[in-house]
N, C-alpha and C positions, 0 to 999 in steps of 0.2 A: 504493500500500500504506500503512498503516496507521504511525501512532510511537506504540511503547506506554512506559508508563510501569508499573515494576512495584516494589512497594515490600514487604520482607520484616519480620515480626513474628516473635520468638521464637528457636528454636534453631537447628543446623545442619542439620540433617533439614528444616526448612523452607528452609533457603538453598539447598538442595541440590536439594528441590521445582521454587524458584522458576527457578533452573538451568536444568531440563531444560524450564518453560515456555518461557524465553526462547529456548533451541536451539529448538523445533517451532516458534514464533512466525515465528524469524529464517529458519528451513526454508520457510517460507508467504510469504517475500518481506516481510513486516514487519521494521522498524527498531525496537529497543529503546531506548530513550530514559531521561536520569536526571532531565531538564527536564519535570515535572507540567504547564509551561506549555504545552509545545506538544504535550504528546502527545494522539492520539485515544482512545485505550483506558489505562483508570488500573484497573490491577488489584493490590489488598491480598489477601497471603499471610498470613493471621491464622495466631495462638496463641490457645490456650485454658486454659494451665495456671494463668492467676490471669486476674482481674478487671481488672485497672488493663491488661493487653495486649488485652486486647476491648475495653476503655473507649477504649484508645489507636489503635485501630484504626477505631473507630464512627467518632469524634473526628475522624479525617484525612478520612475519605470524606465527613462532613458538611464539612468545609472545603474540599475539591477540586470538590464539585458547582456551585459558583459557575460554575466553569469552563462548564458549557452554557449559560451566557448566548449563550457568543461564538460555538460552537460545540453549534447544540442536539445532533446526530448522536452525538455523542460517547459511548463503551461503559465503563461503571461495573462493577467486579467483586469480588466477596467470595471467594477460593480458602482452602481450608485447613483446619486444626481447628473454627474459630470455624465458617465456613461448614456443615462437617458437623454441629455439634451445634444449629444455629440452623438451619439449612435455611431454608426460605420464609418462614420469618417475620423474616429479613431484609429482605424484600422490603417491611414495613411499617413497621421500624424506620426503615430506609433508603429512601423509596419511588423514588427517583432508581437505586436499581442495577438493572441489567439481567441479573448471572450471578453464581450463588450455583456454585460447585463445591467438592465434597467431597476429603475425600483421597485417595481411590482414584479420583480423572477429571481428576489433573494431567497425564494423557497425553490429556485431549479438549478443552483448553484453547483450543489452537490454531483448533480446528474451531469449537468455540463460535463463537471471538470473530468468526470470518468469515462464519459464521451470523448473528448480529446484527448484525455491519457490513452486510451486505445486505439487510436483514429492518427494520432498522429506519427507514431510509429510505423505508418506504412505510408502517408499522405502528410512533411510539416507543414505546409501551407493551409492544412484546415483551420477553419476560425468557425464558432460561433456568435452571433450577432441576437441579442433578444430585448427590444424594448417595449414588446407591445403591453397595451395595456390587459392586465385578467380580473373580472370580477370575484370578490372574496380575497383579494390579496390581501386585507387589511386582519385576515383571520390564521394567516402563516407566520407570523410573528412572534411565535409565546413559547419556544422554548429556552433552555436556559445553560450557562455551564456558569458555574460556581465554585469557586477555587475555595480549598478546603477553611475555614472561618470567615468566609464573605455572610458582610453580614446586609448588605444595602444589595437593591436589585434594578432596573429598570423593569415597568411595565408599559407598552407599548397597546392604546388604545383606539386609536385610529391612524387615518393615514391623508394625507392630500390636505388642499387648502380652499376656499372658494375666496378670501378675501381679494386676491389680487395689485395686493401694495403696489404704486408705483415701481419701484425699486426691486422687488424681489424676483427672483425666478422661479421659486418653488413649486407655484401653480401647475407649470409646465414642467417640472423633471417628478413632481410629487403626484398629479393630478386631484381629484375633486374632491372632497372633504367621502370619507367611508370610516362609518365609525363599528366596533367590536359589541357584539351584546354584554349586558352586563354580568350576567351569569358566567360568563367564563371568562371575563376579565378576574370579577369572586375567584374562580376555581384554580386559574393560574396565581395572585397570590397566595391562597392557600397552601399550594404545592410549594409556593419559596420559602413562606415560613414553616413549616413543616422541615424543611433543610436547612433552617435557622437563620435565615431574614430576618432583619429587624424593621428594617425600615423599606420603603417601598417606593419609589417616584413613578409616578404616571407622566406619560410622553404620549403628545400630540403633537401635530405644528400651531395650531391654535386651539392648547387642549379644553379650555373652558368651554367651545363651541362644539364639545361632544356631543352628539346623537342629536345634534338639532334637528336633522331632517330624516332621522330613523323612528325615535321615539319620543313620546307625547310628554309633557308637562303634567309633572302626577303632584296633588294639592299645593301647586304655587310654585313646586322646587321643580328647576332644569334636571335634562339626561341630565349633565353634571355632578350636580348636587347629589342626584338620585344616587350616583354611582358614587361619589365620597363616601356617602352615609354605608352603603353595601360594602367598600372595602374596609370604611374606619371600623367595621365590626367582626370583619376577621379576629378572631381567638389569636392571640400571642403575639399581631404586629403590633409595633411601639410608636412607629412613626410614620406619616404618607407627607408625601411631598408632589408636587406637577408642575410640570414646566411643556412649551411656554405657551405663557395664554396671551390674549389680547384685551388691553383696558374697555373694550366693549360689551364683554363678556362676565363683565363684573357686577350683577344685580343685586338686588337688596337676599336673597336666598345665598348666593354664595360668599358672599360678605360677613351671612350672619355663622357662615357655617364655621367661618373660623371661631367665632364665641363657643358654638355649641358641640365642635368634634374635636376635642382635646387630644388627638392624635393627628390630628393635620399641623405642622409643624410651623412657626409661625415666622416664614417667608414667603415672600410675594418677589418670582424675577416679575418685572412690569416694564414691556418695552417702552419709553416713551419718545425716540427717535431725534423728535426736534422739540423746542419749546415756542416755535414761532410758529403762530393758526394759519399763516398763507402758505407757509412749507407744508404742512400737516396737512392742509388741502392738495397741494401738490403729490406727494404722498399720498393721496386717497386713503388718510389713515381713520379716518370716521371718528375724530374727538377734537376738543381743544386743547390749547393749554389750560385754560382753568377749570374742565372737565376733569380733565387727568390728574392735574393737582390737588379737585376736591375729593376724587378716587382714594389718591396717598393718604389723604385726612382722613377719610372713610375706614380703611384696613386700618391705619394707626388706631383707630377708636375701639374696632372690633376687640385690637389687642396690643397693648400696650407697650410691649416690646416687640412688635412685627420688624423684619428686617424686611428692607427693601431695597432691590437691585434693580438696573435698567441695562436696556441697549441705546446706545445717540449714535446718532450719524452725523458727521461735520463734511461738510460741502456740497450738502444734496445738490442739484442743480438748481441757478437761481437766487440759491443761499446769500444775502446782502450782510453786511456787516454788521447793519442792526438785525435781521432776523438769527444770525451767530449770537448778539448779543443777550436776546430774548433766549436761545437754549441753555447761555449760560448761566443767567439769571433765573431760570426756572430750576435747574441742575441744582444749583447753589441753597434754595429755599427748600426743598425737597429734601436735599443733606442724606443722601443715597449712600447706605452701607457700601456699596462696590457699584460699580458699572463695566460695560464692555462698550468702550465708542473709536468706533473706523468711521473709515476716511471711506467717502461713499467711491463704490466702485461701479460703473456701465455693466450692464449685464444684458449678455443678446434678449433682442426681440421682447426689453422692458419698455414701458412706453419712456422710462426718467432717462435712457439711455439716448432717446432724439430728441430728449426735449433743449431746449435754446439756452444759454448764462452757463454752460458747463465751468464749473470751478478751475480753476488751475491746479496742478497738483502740488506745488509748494504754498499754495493758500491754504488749501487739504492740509496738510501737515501742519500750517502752525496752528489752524484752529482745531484741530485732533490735540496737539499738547497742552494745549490752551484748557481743553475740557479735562484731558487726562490730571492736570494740576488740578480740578477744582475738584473734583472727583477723590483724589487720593486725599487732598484734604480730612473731606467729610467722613472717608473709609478710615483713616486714621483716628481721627475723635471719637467715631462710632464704637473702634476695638478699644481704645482707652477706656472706655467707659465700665468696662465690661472688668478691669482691672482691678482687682481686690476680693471679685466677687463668685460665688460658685455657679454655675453653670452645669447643665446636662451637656455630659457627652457623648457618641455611639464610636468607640474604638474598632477601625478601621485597619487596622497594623500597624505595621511598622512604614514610617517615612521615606519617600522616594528619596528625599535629598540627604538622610542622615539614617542607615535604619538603624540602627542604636535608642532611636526615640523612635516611641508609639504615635499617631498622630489617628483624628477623630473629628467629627463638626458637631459642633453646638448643633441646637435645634433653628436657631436663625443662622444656621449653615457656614458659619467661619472656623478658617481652620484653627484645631487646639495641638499642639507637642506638648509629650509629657513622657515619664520615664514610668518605665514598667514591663512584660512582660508575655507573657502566651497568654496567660488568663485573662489577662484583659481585652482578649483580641473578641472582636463581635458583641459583647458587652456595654450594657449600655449605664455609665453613672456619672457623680458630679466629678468635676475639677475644680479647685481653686484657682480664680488664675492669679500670677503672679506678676509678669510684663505681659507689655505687646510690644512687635515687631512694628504695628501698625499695618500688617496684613495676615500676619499667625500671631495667634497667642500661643503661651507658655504655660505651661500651672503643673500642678503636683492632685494624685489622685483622693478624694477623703474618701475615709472609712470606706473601700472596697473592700466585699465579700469573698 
């Protein structure tokens, strides 16, 4: 059997992708591999939502093709966004790949890659190509590998978007909003805590607008809600988390539900893009700035320590120096635990891509650091705060950058380092904390069991 190598670009939807490839692969007697050197199948899960994640994706697979010197047999793969919206013309950018798949045939992954393991040892020139769209793709998504004390899991709820942002491409590499019943979205957390999950994140692309066009509105509460409630009462999980929603998605039901389901964990990511209403129209992002802001006021009320993160985009097209100013000013009042803000990038066949006042790209840059200062700011005071004080943590392991220390996230999701051991690993208890970095804290564990 086969040692694949599978290397992930972009969000948790695609980690979550790459997931359920690695399960069918390992189902088919294939070894998953993290060594590019010795695997026989090198499969790239691209993003598509900027340029520099295709660029950086192209990039890797022209560098790993070396690798059929030693090894001519060897199965080269493009999965994911990028794939969907490139389709076969990957296949000349790259002419070394043999399997382009789309996002709806992450469940035929498996079958491919044994099709050209067999196929190409009599024919290398074979390639597969599969972007088409299949109904129920959004019900192929829910198996799992779990390395031994993982305590956190993604669940993946639906699939596609129908908003259509200016700016984004997902519409078209994700297709139309298909959401999961809720019954076996239940049955698959069950099974994770069952293998000792603690905590749970639900993945959508705008997960708050789950089952809007499937299922009915049952006494006031969204599919949504419906489905919080359904998994907050899974037996033994500790924490539920979703990402990402969109601030129109936020009604008076799922606002209250942070008060009433004490295992939804109390952060809000909440993209809010730009802080200027003529961008935000340009953007066809369907709120204002002081919609959005009385949104922030709204979850802060719910709960009293809600962390709150965002996405901005600096130089949508059109962007004036006072409407930069209006983001940053709105940024600044809002006082945002973390944010993620890029420099807006064209993306084919967006409408923001031909629209007229395209930014400069060194304008892009100074007001990307311009926000990233104000930003870190706030991110710094926020973890200060937090300093002296005990905190819930779900121990996670040991630290990428240090493994000597254990490392874990609070419930409003910032990371904790602390000293300690195996038993603490998957475990959920307080820290004291002691400093902040101003983007990790520090602390020491109390009275653990």
């Amino acid at each position: 059997m086969a040692k694949v190598f599978i290397k992930t670009y972009g969000c948790q939807m695609n980690e979550r992708d790459s997931e359920q490839v690695a399960r069918m692969l390992m189902e088919r007697g294939h070894a998953v591999t993290p060594d590019e050197e010795e695997a026989d199948v090198i499969l790239l899960n691209t993003c598509s939502v900027r340029d520099m994640a295709e660029q950086k994706a192209i990039g890797k697979m022209g560098m790993v093709a070396r690798l059929r010197e030693k090894r001519p047999h060897m199965v080269f793969g493009f999965l994911g966004c990028m794939a969907q919206s490139r389709g076969a013309a990957l296949l000349e950018t790259s002419p070394h790949i043999d399997l382009v798949v789309g996002t709806q045939k992450f469940h035929r992954v498996a079958e491919y890659v044994d099709n050209l393991i067999s196929r190409k040892l009599d024919d290398p020139r074979f390639s597969i190509v599969d972007t088409e769209e299949e109904n129920g793709s959004q019900e192929t998504i829910r198996d799992h590998v779990l390395a031994p004390g993982r305590a956190t899991a993604f669940v993946s709820i639906m699939q596609g978007c129908n908003m259509h942002c200016a700016f984004c491409i997902v519409p078209s590499t994700r297709g139309a909003e298909r959401s999961r019943a809720i019954h076996d979205i239940v049955s698959e957390v069950r099974d994770l805590v069952a293998r000792g999950v603690k905590e749970v994140t639900l993945l959508g692309q705008i997960v708050n607008l789950y089952g809007r066009h499937e299922f009915p509105v049952v006494d006031g509460k969204s599919p949504f809600v419906q489905l919080l409630e359904a998994v907050h009462g899974v037996e033994g999980l500790e924490r539920l988390r979703f990402t990402s929603p969109h601030p129109i998605g936020f009604r008076r039901d799922l606002i209250g539900a942070f008060s009433r389901l004490p295992k939804l964990a109390e952060h809000v990511h909440l993209p809010m893009q730009s802080g200027s209403n003529r961008i935000l129209k340009a953007m066809r992002r369907a709120y204002t700035a002081e919609t959005y802001e009385a949104l922030a006021e709204k979850l802060r009320a719910a709960r009293s320590d809600m962390a709150l993160t965002t996405d901005v985009i600096a130089g949508f097209p059109g962007e004036t120096d006072a409407d930069f100013a209006e983001t940053c000013e709105l940024t600044r009042r809002i006082g945002f635990d973390n944010a993620f803000v890029f420099r807006y990038s064209p993306r084919k066949d967006t409408p923001a891509a031909a629209m007229p006042g395209q930014v400069e790209e060194k304008v892009k840059e100074a007001r990307n650091q311009e926000l990233l200062a104000i930003v870190n700011e706030s991110a710094i005071r926020k973890a200060g705060e937090l300093v002296g004080k005990r905190v819930e943590v779900l121990c996670e392991g040991p630290s990428k950058n240090n493994p000597q220390r254990l490392t874990g996230r609070t419930r409003g999701n910032k990371i904790v380092l602390f000293e300690g051991g195996p038993r603490h690993v998957g475990k959920v208890f307080d820290v004291h904390i002691n400093h902040s970095s101003g983007f990790s804290l520090y602390g020491d564990p109390v009275n653990f069991q």
